[in-house]
C-alpha atoms as a printed R data frame, in Angstrom:
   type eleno elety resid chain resno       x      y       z
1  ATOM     1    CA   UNK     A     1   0.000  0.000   0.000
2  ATOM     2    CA   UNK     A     2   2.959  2.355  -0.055
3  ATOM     3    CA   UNK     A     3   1.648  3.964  -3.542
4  ATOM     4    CA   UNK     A     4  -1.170  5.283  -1.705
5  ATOM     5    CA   UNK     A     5   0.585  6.049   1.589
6  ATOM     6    CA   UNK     A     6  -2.102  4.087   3.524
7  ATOM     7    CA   UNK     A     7  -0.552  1.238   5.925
8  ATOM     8    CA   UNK     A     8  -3.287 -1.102   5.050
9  ATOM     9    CA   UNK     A     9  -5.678 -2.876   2.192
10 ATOM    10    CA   UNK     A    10  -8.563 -1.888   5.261
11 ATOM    11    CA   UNK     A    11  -7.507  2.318   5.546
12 ATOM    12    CA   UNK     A    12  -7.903  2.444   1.537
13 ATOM    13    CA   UNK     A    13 -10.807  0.780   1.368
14 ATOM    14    CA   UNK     A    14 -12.018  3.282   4.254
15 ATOM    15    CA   UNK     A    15 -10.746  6.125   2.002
16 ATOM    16    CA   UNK     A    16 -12.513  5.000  -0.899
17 ATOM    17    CA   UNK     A    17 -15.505  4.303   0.851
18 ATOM    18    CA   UNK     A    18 -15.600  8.056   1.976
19 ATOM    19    CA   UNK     A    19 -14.266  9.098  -1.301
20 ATOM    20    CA   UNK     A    20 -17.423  7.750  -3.142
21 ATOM    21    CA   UNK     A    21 -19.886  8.671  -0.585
22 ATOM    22    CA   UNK     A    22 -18.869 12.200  -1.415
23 ATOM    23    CA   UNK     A    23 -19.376 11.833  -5.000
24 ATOM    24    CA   UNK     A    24 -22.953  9.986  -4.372
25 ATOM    25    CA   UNK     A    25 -23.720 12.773  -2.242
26 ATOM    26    CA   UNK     A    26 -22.624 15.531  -4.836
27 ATOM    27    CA   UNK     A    27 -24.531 13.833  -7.546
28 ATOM    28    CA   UNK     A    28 -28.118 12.895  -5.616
29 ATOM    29    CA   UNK     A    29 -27.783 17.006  -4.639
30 ATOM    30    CA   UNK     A    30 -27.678 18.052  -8.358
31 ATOM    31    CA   UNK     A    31 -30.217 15.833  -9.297
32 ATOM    32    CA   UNK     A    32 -32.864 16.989  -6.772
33 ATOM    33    CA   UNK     A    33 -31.749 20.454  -7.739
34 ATOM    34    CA   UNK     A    34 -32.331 19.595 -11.425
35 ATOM    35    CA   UNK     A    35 -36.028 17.995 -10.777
36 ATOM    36    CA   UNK     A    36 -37.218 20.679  -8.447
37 ATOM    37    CA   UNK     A    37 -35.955 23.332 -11.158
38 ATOM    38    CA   UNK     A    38 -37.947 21.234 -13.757
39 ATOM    39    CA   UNK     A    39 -41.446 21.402 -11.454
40 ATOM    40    CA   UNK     A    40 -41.267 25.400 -10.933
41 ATOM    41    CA   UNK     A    41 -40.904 25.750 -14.731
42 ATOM    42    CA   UNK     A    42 -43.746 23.040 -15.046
43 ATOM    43    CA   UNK     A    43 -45.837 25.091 -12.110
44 ATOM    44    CA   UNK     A    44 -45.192 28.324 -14.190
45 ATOM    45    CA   UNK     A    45 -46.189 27.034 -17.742
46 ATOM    46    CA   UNK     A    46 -42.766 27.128 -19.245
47 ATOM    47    CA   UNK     A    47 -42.002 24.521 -21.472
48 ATOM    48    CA   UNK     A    48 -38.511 24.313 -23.788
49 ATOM    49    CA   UNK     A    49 -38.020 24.168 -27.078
50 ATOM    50    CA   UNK     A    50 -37.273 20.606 -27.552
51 ATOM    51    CA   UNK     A    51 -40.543 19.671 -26.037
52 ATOM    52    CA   UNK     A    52 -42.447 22.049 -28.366
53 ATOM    53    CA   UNK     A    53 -40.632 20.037 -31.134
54 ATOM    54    CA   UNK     A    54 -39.494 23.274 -32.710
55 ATOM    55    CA   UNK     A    55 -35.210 22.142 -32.288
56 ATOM    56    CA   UNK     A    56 -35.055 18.230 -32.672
């Protein structure tokens, strides 16, 4: 484990375990954020462009 710097297979797996729960986090955040963005521009009546089939 010296390429890491950890003393042991069980302190990397730790790190990586940490390491991913980050990312998880990071990613469930953004897409909550992108859903609730989606239902206040469903609430207000906006609709895009792609969805009025005027870009394809």
């Amino acid at each position: 484990m010296s390429i890491t710097g950890h003393a042991t297979a069980a302190s990397v797996s730790v790190y990586v375990r940490h390491a991913e729960q980050k990312t998880h986090a990071v990613n469930a955040i953004a897409k909550f954020s992108a859903r609730a963005l989606d239902a206040r521009e469903k609430a207000r009546g906006v609709t895009s462009v792609f969805e009025k089939g005027e870009i394809k």
